[in-house]
LUMKOL-593786 format. One record per residue (C-alpha): residue in one letter; z negated, x negated, y negated; residue number from 0. Coordinates in nm, 4 decimals. Layout:
N
pt aa = A, pz = Z, px = X, py = Y, i = NUM
...
! end
This chain:
66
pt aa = X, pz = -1.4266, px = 0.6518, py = 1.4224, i = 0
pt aa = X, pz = -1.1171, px = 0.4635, py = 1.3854, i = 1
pt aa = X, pz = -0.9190, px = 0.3972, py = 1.0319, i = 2
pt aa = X, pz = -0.6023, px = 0.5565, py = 1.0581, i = 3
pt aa = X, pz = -0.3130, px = 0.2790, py = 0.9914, i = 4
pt aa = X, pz = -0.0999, px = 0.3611, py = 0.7035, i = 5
pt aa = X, pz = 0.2742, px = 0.2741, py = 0.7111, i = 6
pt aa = X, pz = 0.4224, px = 0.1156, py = 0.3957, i = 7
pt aa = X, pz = 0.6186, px = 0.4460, py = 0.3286, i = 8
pt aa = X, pz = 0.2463, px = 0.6216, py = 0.3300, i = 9
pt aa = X, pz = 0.1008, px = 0.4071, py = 0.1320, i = 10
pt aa = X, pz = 0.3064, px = 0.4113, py = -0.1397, i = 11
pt aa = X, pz = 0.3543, px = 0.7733, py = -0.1595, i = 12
pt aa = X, pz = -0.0347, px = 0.7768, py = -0.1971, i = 13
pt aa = X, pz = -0.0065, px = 0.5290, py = -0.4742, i = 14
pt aa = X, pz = 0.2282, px = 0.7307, py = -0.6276, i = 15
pt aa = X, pz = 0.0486, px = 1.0328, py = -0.6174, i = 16
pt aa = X, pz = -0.2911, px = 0.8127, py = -0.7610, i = 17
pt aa = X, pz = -0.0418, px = 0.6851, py = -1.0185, i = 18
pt aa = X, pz = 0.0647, px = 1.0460, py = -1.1149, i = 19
pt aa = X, pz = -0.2840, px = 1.1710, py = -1.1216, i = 20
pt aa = X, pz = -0.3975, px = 0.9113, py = -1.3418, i = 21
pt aa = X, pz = -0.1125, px = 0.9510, py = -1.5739, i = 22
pt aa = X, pz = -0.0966, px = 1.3105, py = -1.6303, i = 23
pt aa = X, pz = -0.5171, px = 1.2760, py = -1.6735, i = 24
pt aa = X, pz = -0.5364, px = 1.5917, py = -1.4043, i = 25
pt aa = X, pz = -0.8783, px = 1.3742, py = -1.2932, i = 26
pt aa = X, pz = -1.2179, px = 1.3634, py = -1.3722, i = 27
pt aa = X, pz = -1.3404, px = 1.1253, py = -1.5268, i = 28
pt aa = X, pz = -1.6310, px = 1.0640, py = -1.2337, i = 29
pt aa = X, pz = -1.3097, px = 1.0400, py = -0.9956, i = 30
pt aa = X, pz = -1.1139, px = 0.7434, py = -1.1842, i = 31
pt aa = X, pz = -1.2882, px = 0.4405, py = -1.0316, i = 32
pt aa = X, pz = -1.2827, px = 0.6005, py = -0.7100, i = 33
pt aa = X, pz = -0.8804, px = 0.6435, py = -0.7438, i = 34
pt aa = X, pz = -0.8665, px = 0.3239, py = -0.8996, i = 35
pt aa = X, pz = -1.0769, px = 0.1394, py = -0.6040, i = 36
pt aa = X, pz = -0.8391, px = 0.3668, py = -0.3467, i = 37
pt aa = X, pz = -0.5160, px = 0.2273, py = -0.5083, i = 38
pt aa = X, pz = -0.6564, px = -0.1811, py = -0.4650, i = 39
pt aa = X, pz = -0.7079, px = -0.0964, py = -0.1027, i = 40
pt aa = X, pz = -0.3279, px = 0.0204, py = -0.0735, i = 41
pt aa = X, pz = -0.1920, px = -0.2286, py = -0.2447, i = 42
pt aa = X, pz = -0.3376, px = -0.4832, py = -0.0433, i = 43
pt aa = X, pz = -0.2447, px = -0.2926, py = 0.3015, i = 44
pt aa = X, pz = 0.1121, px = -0.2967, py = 0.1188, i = 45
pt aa = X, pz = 0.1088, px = -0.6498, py = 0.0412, i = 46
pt aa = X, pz = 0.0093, px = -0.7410, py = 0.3725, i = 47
pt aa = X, pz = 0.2991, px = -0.5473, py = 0.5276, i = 48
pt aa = X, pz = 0.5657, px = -0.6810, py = 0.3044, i = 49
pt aa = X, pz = 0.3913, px = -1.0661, py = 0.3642, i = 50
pt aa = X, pz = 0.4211, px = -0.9687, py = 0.7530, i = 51
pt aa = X, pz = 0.7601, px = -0.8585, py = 0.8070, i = 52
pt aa = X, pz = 0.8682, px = -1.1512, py = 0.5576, i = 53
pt aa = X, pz = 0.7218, px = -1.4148, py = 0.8171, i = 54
pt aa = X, pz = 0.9347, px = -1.1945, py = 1.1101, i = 55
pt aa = X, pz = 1.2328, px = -1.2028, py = 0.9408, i = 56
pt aa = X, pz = 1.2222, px = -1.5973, py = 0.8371, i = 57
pt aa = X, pz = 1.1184, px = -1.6085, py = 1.2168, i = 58
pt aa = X, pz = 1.4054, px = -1.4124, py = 1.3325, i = 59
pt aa = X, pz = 1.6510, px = -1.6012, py = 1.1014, i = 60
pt aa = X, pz = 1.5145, px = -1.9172, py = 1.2135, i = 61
pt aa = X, pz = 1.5902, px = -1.8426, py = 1.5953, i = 62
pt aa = X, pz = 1.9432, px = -1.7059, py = 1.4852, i = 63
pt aa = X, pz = 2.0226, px = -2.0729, py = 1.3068, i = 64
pt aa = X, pz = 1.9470, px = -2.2432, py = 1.6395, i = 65
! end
């Protein structure tokens, strides 16, 4: 089974909503590294986008200057 690909909009909204949980200490204990590990994962996925359509725009830029 594939991984379902997360947009950047979706991924932050689940951040947010780890961020929340972890804030308002609605969690269990047990959970906490699980959230925590969950939240690493979609930061990188969101870091990745942002690094991605940075190196399309400079592209696109680039072929506009020409």
């Amino acid at each position: 089974m594939s991984k379902k690909i997360l947009k950047y909009n979706e991924a932050m909204d689940e951040l947010n909503l780890i961020l929340e949980d972890l804030e308002s200490e609605k969690i269990d204990v047990d959970q906490v590294s699980c959230k925590v590990k969950r939240a690493a994962e979609l930061i990188k996925i969101c870091q990745d986008k942002i690094s991605k359509t940075e190196l399309q725009v400079k592209k696109i830029v680039k072929e506009l200057e020409k």
